[in-house]
Every structure is written in C-alpha cells, then in structure tokens.
N, C-alpha and C positions, 0 to 999 in steps of 0.2 A: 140409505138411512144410517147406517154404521159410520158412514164418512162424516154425518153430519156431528154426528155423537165426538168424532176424533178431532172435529174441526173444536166443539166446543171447551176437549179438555186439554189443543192445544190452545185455546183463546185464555182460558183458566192460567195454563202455565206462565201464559208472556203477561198479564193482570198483574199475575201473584208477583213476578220478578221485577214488573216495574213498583208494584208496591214494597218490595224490599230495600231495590235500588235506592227510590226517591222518593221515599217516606216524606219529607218535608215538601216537596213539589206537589204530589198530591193531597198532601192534606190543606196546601193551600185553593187545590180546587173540588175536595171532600166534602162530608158532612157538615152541615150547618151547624147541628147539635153538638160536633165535636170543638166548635172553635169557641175560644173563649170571648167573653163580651167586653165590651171597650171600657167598662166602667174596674174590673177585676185589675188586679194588677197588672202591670205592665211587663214581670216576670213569665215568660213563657216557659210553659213545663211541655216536658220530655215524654209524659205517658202517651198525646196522640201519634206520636211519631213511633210508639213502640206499638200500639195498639196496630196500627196502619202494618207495620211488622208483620204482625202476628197473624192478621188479614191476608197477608200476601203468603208467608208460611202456609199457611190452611189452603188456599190457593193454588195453590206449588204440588203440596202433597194429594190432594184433590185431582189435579192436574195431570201427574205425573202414575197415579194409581190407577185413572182412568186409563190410560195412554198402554199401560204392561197388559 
C-alpha cells in the first residue's frame, strides 16, 4: 500500500513539472473553462499559462513533500 502512495506523489511530481515545463501545450489540451471563446479578442492573455504554472507548483510541492 505505501508503494502505491509513492507511486502517486511520484505521478504528482512528473504532472506538476510537465505543467511547468509546457504550460502552453497543455493548456491547449486543459480546461474548456479556461480557453477563451472565439468571439473575445483575438489577443491571447498570459494568465492561463501562469495559472497552469501555479498548478504544476502546487503539484511539485505536493509531490515532493509526500516523497520526504
């Protein structure tokens, strides 16, 4: 059972760090809620790629705290 547990907060870690890495790759395959609709400007803003960030952050640390 303890293995399952390490499997899952190494699965957490490699999550968090691909969402750090490639915040824009996944956010093209993320949240519906997060993408803007086709009618909105055609300016893409910067916050879900930081948001995705901050996902992966929390991830990471979550991850790495289970882990010690």
């Amino acid at each position: 059972m303890n293995f399952l547990w390490q499997a899952g907060y190494a699965g957490a870690v490699v999550l968090g760090v691909a969402y750090l890495v490639f915040p824009a790759r996944i956010h093209a395959f993320g949240f519906e809620f997060l993408r803007r609709s086709p009618s909105e400007e055609s300016r893409e803003s910067d916050a879900p790629v930081w948001l995705y960030r901050g996902i992966g952050a929390l991830l990471v640390f979550m991850g790495v705290t289970g882990l010690v």
